[in-house]
C-alpha positions as CSV (number, residue, x, y, z in Angstrom):
1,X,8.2,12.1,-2.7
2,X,10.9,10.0,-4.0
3,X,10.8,7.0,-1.8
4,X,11.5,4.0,-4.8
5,X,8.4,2.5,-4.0
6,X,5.8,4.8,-6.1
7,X,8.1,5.3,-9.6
8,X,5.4,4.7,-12.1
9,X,8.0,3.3,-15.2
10,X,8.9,0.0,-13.1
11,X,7.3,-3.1,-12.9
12,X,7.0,-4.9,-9.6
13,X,6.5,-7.7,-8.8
14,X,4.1,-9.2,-6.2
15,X,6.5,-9.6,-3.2
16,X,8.1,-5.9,-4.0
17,X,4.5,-4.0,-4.0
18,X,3.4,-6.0,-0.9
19,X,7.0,-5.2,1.0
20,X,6.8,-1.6,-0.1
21,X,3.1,-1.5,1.3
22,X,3.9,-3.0,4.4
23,X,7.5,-0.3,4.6
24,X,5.3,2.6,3.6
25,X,2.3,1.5,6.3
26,X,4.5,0.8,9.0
27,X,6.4,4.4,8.5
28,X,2.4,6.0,8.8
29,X,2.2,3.9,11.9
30,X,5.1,5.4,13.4
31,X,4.9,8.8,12.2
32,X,1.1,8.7,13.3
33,X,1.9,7.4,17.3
34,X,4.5,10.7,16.8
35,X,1.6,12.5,15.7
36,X,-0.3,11.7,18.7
37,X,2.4,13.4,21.2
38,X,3.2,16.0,18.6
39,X,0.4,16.8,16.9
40,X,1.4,20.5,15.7
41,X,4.9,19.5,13.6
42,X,4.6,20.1,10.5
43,X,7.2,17.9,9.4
44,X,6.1,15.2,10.8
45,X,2.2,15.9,9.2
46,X,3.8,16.8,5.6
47,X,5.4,13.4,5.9
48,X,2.8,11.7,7.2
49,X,0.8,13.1,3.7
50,X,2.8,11.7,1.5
51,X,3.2,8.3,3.1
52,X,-0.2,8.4,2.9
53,X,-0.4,9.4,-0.8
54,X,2.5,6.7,-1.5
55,X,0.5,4.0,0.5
56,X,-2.6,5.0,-1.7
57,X,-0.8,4.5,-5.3
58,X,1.2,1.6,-3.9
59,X,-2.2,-0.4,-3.2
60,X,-4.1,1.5,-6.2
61,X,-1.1,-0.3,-8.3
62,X,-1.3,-3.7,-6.3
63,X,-5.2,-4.1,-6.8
64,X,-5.0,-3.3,-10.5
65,X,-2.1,-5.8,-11.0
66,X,-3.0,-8.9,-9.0
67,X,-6.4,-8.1,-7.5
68,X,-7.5,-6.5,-3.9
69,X,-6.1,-6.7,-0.6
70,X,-8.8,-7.0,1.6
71,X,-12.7,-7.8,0.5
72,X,-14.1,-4.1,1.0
73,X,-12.3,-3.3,-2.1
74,X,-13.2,-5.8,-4.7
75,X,-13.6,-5.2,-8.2
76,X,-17.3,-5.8,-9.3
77,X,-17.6,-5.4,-12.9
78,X,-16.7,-8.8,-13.5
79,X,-18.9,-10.1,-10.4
80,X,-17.4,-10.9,-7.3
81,X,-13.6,-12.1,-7.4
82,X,-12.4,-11.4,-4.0
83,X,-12.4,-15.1,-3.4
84,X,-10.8,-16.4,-7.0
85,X,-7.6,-15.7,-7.3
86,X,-4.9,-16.4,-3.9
87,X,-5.0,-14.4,-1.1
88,X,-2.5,-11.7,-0.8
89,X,-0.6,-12.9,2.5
90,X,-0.1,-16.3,0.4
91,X,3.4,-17.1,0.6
92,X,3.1,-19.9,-2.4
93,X,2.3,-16.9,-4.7
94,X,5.3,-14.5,-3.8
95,X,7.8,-14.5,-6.2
């Protein structure tokens, strides 16, 4: 899938990956309520896979970069940091 948001050679910054998770997650929304009333289209399942697969790298690359989204993903191998850096919906660190 080429959507712009899961090119692995640029950089983005904190405000791009967090718009591009909220673009590709609200896409899966949609595509899933479609889902519900057409569950047998196979366009609308092999999209909903790679939105998923985008979503996935999007917040793989997001968590590596500036730290987890939510606190059932922390890192632990440096103890627990979910509470040391600023939280992701924090406006004051958004480029």
């Amino acid at each position: 899938m080429n959507n712009g948001y899961t090119n692995r050679n640029s950089a983005m910054s904190r405000k791009e990956l967090w718009d591009a998770i909220g673009s590709v997650s609200f896409a899966m929304d949609e595509l899933r309520l479609f889902l519900d009333t057409h569950p047998d289209c196979a366009e609308a399942l092999s999209l909903f896979s790679e939105y998923s697969n985008a979503r996935h790298e999007l917040l793989v690359r997001y968590t590596q970069t500036f730290g987890p989204l939510d606190s059932y993903t922390p890192g632990t191998e440096n103890g627990w940091t979910w509470n040391c850096g600023p939280m992701p919906w924090s406006t004051e660190v958004m480029d």
